[in-house]
N, C-alpha and C positions, 0 to 999 in steps of 0.2 A: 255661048256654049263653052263649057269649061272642059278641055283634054284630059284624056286618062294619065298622064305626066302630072301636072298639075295637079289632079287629088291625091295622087299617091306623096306627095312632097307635103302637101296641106294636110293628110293624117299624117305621115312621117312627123311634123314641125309639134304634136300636138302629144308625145309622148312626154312623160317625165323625165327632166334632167338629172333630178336630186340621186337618182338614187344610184349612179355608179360614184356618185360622192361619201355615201353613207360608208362607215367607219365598219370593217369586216370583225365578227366576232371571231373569227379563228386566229386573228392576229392578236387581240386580247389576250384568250386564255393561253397563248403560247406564253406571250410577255409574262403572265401572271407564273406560268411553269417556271420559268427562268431566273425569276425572281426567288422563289422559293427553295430550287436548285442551289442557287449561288449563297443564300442564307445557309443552307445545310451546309454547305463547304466551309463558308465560316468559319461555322461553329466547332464545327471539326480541326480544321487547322488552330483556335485558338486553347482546344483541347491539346492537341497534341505539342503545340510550345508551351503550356503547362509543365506538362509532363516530362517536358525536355528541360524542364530549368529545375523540377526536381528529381530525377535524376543528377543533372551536373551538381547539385547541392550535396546530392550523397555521398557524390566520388569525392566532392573537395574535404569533406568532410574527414572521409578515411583517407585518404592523404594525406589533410593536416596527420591525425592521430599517430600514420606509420612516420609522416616526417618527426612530430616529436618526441618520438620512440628511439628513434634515432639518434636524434641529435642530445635529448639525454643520455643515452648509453645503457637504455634499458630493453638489452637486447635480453632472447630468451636465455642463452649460455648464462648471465649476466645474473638475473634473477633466481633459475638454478642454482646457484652458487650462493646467491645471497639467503637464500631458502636452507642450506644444506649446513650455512655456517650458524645461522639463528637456530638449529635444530641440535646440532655440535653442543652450544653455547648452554641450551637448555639442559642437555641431556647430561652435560659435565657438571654443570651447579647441581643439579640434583643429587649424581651420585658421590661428590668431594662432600656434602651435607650428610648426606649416608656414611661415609666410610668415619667421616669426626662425633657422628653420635652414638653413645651407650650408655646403656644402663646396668650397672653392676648386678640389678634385683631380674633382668633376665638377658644374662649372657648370651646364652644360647639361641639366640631369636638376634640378639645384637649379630653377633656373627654371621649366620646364616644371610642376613639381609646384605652384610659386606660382600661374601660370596655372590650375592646374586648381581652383584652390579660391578663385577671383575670378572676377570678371565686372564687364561695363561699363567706364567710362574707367578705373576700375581697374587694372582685366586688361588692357587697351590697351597705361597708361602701364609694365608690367612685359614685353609682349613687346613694347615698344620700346626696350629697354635696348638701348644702343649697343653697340659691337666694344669702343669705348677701357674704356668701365666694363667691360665684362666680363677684358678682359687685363686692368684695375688691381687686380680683385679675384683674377682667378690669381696675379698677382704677389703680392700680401700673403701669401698658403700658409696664410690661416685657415679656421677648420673651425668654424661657431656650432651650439651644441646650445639649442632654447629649450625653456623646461618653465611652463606655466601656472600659478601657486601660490594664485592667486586669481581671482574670476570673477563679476560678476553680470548680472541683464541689467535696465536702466533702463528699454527704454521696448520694447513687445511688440504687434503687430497681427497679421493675417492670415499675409500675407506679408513682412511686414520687422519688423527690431529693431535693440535696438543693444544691442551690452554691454562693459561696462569691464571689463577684462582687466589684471591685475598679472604682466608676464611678467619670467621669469628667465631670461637668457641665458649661455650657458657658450662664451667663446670660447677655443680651443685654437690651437695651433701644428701646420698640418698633416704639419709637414714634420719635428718635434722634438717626439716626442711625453713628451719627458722635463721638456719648460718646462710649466710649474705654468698650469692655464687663469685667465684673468680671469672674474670671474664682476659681472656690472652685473642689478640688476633698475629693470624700468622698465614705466610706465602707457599704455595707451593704449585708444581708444576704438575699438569696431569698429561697421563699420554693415554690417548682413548684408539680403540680401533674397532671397524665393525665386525659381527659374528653374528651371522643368523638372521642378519638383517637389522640385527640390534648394535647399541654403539655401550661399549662397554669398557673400562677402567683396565690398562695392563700396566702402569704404573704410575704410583704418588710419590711424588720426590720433595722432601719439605725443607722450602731456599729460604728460610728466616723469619721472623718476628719483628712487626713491626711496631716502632716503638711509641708506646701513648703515653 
């Protein structure tokens, strides 16, 4: 006769072992969460050292540029100025070429243009050009072409400058256009200052002829 101790041991002995061995799915899909987590992170951090190496690119960038801004000497003052003298330089050839060309066949329009590219006792002493000067120079029937060939400018402020001008004059026969022109080149010095925003002629001082 077998004990009630004894069958409870002998069902007991007859239970499956396997299955507090079996592998938990909740431990799984966690690992798998984990997994996927730490890829996003990743991805992310290798985004954003991207973006952190361009940026640094862009600041080194404009640093070089301000550093060779620099260290040329091409500061804004700098350029200003270089702007202000190439604008001088222009504005003085144009009106020394004005003031050396006429044409005997219209005085009138000749002058006038002198005037407009002068100011002060300058521009006074040109529309006070007499009757008699003006018939002497009908009478001659020349016709002056001038051409600027050279140009610099000496001395530069705000509003005023000066610049030495090497001009070339071509004078013709208005009236025979078959006579060969005389051609003289000759120096002189302009003093230009501003009016109105504009840069204008207040005197021509004529330092010699240079010789060909």
């Amino acid at each position: 006769m077998i004990g009630p101790d004894v069958e409870e041991r002998a069902i007991d002995s007859e239970e499956p072992q396997a299955v507090e061995d079996a592998p938990s799915t909740e431990t799984s899909a966690e690992g798998d969460g984990t997994s996927g987590d730490e890829g996003r992170r990743s991805g992310e951090l290798v985004r954003v050292l991207e973006l952190a190496v361009l940026l640094l690119a862009v600041v080194l960038l404009a640093w070089g540029v301000v550093s060779w801004v620099r260290a040329t000497g091409h500061d804004d003052a700098e350029v200003a100025r270089a702007e202000l003298r190439d604008k001088v330089l222009i504005t003085a050839r144009s009106h020394v070429e004005t003031l050396n060309t006429l044409d005997s066949r219209d005085l009138e329009g000749g002058l006038k243009k002198w005037e407009s590219v002068s100011t002060g006792t300058f521009k006074d002493q040109l529309a006070a050009t007499t009757k008699e000067t003006r018939d002497l120079l009908a009478d001659q029937g020349k016709s002056s072409t001038a051409k600027v060939v050279d140009a610099g400018v000496i001395d530069l402020k705000d509003d005023s400058a000066t610049v030495i001008a090497v001009v070339e004059v071509s004078v013709a026969d208005a009236e025979d256009p078959t006579v060969k022109p005389t051609v003289k080149r000759s120096r002189f010095t302009v003093d230009l200052t501003k009016v109105g925003g504009k840069w204008l002629v207040e005197s021509l001082l004529f330092i010699g002829v240079d010789v060909q």
